[in-house]
C-alpha positions as CSV (number, residue, x, y, z in Angstrom):
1,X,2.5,65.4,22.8
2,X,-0.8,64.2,24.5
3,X,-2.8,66.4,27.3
4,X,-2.8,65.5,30.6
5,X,-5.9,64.0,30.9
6,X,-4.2,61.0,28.5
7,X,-2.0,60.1,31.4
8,X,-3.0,57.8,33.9
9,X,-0.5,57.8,36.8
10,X,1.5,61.4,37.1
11,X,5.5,60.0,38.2
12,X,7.2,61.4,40.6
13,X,9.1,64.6,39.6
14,X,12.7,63.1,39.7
15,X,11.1,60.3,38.0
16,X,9.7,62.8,35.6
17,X,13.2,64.4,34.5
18,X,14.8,60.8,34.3
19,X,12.3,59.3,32.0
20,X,12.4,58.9,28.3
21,X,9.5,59.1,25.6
22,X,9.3,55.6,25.6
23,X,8.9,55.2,29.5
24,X,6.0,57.9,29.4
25,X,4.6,55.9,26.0
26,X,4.2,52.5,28.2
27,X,1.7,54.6,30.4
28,X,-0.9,56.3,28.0
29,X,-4.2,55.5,28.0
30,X,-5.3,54.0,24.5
31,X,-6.9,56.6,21.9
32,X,-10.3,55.3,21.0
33,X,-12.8,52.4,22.0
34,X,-11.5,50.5,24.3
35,X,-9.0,47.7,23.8
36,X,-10.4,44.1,22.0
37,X,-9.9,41.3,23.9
38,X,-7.2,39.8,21.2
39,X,-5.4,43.2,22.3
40,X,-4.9,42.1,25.4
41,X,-4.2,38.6,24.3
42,X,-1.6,39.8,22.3
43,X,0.1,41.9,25.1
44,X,-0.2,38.7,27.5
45,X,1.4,36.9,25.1
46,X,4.6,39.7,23.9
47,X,4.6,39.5,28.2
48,X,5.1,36.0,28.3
49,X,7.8,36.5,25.7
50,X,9.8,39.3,27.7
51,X,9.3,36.5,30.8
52,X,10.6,33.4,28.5
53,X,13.6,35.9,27.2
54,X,14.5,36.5,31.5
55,X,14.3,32.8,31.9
56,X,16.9,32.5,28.4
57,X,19.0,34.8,29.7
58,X,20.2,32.9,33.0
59,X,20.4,30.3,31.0
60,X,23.2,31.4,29.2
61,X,24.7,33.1,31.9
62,X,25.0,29.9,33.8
63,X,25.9,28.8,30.6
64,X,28.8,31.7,30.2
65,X,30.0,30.3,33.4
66,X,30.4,26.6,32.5
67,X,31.8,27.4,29.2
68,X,34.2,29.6,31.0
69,X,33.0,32.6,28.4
70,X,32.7,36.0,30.2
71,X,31.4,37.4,26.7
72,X,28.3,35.1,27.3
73,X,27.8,35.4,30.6
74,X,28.0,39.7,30.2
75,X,25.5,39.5,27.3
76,X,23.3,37.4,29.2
77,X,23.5,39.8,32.4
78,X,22.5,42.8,29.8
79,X,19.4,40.6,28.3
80,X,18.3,39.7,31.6
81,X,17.8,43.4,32.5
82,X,16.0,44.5,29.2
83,X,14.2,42.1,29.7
84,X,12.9,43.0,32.8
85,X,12.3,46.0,31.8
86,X,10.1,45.0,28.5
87,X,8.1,43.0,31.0
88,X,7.5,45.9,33.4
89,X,6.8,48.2,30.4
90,X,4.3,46.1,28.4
91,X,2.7,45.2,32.6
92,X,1.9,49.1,32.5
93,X,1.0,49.3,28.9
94,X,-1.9,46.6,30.0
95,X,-2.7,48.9,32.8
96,X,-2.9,51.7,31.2
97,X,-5.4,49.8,29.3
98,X,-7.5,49.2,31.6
99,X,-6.9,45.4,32.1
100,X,-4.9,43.6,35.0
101,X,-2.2,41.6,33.6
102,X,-0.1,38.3,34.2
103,X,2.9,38.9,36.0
104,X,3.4,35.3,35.8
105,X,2.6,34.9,32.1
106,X,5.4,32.1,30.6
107,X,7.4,32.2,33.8
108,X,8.7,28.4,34.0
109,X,8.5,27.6,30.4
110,X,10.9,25.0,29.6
111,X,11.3,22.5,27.0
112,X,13.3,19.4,27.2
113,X,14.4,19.9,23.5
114,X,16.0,23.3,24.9
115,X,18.3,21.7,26.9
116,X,21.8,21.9,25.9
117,X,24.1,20.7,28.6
118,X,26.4,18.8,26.4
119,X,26.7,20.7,23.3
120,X,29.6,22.5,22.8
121,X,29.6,26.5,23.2
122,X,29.2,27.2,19.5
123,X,26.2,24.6,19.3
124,X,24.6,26.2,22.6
125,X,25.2,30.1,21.1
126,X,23.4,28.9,18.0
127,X,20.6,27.6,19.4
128,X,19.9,30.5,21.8
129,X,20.5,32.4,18.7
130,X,17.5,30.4,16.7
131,X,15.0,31.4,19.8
132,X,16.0,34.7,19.8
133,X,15.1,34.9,16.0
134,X,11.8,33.5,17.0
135,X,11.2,35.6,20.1
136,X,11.9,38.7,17.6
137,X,9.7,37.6,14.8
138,X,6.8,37.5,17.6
139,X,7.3,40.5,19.3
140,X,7.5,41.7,15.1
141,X,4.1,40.4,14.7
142,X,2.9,41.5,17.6
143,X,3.9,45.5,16.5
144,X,2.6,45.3,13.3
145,X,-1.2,44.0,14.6
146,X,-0.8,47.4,16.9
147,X,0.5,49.3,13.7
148,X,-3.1,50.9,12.8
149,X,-4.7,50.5,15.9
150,X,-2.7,51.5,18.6
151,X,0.5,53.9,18.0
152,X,1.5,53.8,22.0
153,X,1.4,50.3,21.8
154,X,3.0,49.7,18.4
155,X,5.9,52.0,19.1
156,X,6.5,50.3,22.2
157,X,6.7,46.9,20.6
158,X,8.7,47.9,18.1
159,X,11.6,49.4,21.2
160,X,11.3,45.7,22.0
161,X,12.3,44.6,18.8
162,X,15.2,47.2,18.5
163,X,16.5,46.0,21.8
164,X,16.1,42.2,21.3
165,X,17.6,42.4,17.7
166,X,20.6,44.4,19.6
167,X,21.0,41.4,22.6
168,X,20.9,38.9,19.3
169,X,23.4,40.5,17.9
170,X,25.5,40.7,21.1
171,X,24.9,36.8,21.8
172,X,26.2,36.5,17.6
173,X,29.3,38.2,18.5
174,X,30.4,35.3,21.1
175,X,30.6,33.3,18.1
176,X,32.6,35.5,16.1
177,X,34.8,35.8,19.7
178,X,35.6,32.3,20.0
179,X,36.4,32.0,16.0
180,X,38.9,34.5,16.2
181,X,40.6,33.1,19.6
182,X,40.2,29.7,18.0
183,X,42.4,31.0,15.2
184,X,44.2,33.3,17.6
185,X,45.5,29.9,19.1
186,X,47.1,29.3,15.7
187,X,44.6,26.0,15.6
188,X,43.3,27.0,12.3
189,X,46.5,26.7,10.6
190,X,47.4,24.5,8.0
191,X,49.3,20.9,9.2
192,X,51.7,20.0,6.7
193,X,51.1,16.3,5.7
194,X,54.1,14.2,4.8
């Protein structure tokens, strides 16, 4: 464990006892020279991925809703929050690096090509489930540039990915929930043909 001194902001004690390793490893100073600037580029940018994932996640939630698919909308609620909290955790990681970050980085990204009003459930699941895969391959990328250089940062990244591949797999489960009540309804059976 690191000495004091590599501590920038003491929490609170009942803060203290409530914390994990990785909420006291978003505030550590970095060992060494101070960061690059593509350090910092590179935290803006995992930043503006947590942000993107938060704006993802009501999407489906609202999406949940319309598709009347509580599975959805529940997963979405759960992404929304980790989400928040990668954001907050990689704001103090930039902090703690002596840099002031974007709060607003990739808030109010949107793509016209990423709206799926009128695809069906399984086409909208699928998609959200292709920019999750990207959004973890980034934040992927992201860790390994930190691998060498920063150990803090990398392993901090790499909760990310953990926690994202867990949401992905969460969203891949509403498929496998509708197949089985598709076939629960007995629609998957055979129709004899005369």
């Amino acid at each position: 464990m690191k000495d004091d001194a590599a501590v920038l902001d003491r929490p609170e004690p009942e803060r203290a006892e409530n914390e994990s390793s990785a909420d006291r490893t978003a505030i550590r100073r970095m060992p060494g020279p101070p960061p690059t600037s593509s350090a910092i580029v590179l935290l803006t940018q995992a930043l503006a991925l947590a942000n993107r994932d938060i704006e993802r996640s009501k999407r489906q939630y609202q999406m949940g809703l319309r598709y009347h698919s509580p599975q959805l909308a529940a997963a979405a609620l759960v992404h929304a929050n980790e989400a928040r909290i990668h954001a907050h955790r990689i704001i103090e990681r930039i902090v703690a690096l002596g840099e002031k970050p974007d709060p607003m980085a990739g808030e109010g990204f949107t793509r016209a090509s990423r709206q799926r009003k009128s695809a069906s459930l399984d086409a909208v699941v699928r998609g959200e489930l292709r920019d999750s895969d990207a959004a973890i391959d980034r934040y992927r990328k992201i860790a390994a540039y930190f691998a060498t250089a920063d150990r803090d940062t990398a392993e901090l990244m790499q909760g990310i990915v953990a926690d994202e591949e867990a949401c992905a797999s969460e969203l891949a489960g509403v498929l496998d929930h509708d197949d089985a009540q598709f076939r629960g309804n007995g629609a998957s059976a055979a129709v004899p043909v005369h």
